[in-house]
Residue, then its C-alpha position, 0 to 999 in steps of 0.5 A: x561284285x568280288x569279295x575279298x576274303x579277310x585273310x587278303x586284309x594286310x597282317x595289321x588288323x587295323x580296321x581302318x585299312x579295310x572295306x566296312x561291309x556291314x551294310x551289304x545287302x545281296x540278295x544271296x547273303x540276305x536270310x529270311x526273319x527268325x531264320x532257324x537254319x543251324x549248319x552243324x559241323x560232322x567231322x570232328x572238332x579242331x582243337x578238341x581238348x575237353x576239361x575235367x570239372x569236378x571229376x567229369x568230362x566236359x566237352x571243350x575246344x581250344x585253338x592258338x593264335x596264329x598272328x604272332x602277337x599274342x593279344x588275348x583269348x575269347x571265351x564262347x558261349x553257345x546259343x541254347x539248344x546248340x553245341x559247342x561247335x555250331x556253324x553261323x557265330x561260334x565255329x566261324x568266329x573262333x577260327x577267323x580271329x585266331x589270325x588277328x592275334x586272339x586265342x579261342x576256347x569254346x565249351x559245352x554249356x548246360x542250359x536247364x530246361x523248360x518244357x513249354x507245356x500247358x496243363x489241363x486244369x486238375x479237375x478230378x472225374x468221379x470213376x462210373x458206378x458199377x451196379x454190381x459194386x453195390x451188392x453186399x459186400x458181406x457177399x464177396x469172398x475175401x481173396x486167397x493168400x498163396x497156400x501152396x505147398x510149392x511157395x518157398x519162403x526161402x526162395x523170396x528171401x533168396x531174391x531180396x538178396x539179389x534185388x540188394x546186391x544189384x542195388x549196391x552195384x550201381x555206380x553213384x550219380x555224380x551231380x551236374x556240372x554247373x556253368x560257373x564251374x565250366x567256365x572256372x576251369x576254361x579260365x584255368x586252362x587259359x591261365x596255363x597257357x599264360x594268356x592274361x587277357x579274356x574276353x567273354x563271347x556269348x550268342x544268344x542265351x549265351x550271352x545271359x549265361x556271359x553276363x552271369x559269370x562275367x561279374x562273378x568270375x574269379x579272374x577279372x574279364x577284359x570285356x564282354x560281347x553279346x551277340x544275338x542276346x535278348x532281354x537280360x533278366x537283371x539290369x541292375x547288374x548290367x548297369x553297374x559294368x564299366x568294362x567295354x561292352x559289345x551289343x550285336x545283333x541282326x537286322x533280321x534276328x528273333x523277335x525280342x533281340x532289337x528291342x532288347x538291344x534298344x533298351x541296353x543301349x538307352x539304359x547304357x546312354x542314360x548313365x553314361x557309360x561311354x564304355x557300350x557299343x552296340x551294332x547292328x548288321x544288315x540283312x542279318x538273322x540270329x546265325x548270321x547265315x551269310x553273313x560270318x564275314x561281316x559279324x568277324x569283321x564286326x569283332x575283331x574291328x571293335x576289339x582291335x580299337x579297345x584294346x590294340x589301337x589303345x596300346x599303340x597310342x601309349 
């Protein structure tokens, strides 16, 4: 069996026009469940260009388009515990959607953390009785006080000094950046490059950080797509979203995923909003190890019959 490439797929995107590999199940393209394998890139990251947010350096990456017909930019946002630059969703879709027209930021996120740790009940241990701890303490002879002639008190008030000063020339800690001021400042870049059009992209987590900031971001989101993205912690903010919406997710993901992506989609059905999609790959596990064709060739269909197909029918 021969694959093609999608660079072989005609400059027209139409995803019409191409094969729907989406249920391909080769054994080598097929991961086993909850597959953890995360192929991080060493070199250095294209299009590296980090933001300055609140006077610090956030790590960030942007690449232009390269179709010629500008359509937009994609925000990505990382699993938990990666990076911004991860091979298995955000690297190879970044760079493989730069050919269909669409420009790609992707950025260092901050994802608090919880220790998952149980703790031992706070049950307090009386210490042993000594048996010479209770003889008189009238018998114990109270501790000497430093009388020798060598102590200065000079000498201490000269240390307080230098124990102050260190003290002084420490720099200040700047507070933490927090997402919605990372993703303020990407929407800013993308403005200075007069791109309109931005489509939120998170995977995993970084689709619950997506959804946080896609209602509240203060330039309007064309659409959001979650990939690989369990359960959100508010539906009701879900509910009322009538933006295109994509759902994707592996047939071999983490637990939790399909379910999540099950309930979106009946929540979604229930209302009627004919604005959701959702989409499941084959033999695919949370980093679509394998299978990054098939995941861009997923993205960039749906995103062409929004937005481009809609545009040619005007």
């Amino acid at each position: 069996m021969v694959f093609l490439p999608l660079s072989a797929i005609a400059a027209d995107d139409d995803p019409d026009k191409t094969i729907d590999d989406s249920t391909s199940t080769d054994a080598p393209q097929t991961a086993q469940k909850n597959d953890g394998i995360m192929l991080r890139q060493e070199q250095s990251i294209d299009g590296y260009a980090p933001l300055t947010v609140a006077g610090q350096q956030v790590d960030a990456a942007f690449l232009e388009e390269t179709f010629g017909e500008p359509r937009g930019a994609i925000i990505f946002f990382h699993d938990q515990g990666e990076a911004l630059e991860s091979w298995g969703v955000v690297t190879p879709l970044r760079k493989e959607m730069l050919q269909y027209g669409w420009s790609t930021l992707t950025l260092a996120l901050d994802y608090s953390f919880t220790p998952n740790i149980l703790l031992a009940p706070d049950t307090k241990i009386e210490p042993p009785i000594d048996a010479a701890s209770t003889t008189d303490d009238s018998n114990t002879a109270p501790t000497p006080t430093d009388t020798s002639p060598d102590a200065n008190p000079d000498d201490a008030k000269a240390d307080d000094v230098k124990t102050n000063d260190v003290e002084k020339e420490e720099p200040a800690t700047l507070p933490p950046v927090s997402n919605k001021q990372r993703i303020e400042a990407a929407i800013a870049f993308l403005k200075t490059k007069d791109i309109q059009r931005i489509v939120f992209l998170g995977h995993g987590s970084g689709g619950i950080a997506a959804m946080n900031e896609f209602t509240t971001a203060s330039t309007p989101i064309a659409a959001l797509i979650l990939v690989g993205t369990p359960a959100l912690p508010k539906d009701d903010d879900f509910k009322a979203l009538n933006q295109p919406i994509l759902d994707i997710y592996g047939e071999l993901d983490i637990e939790g995923v399909s379910t999540a992506v099950n309930q979106r989609k009946a929540v979604m059905k229930r209302i009627g909003n004919i604005q959701y999609t959702s989409r499941e790959i084959n033999g695919a596990n949370h980093v679509f190890y394998g299978l990054e064709s098939t995941l861009a060739s997923t993205v960039r269909g749906w995103l062409y019959t929004i937005f481009v197909k809609q545009e040619k029918s005007e």
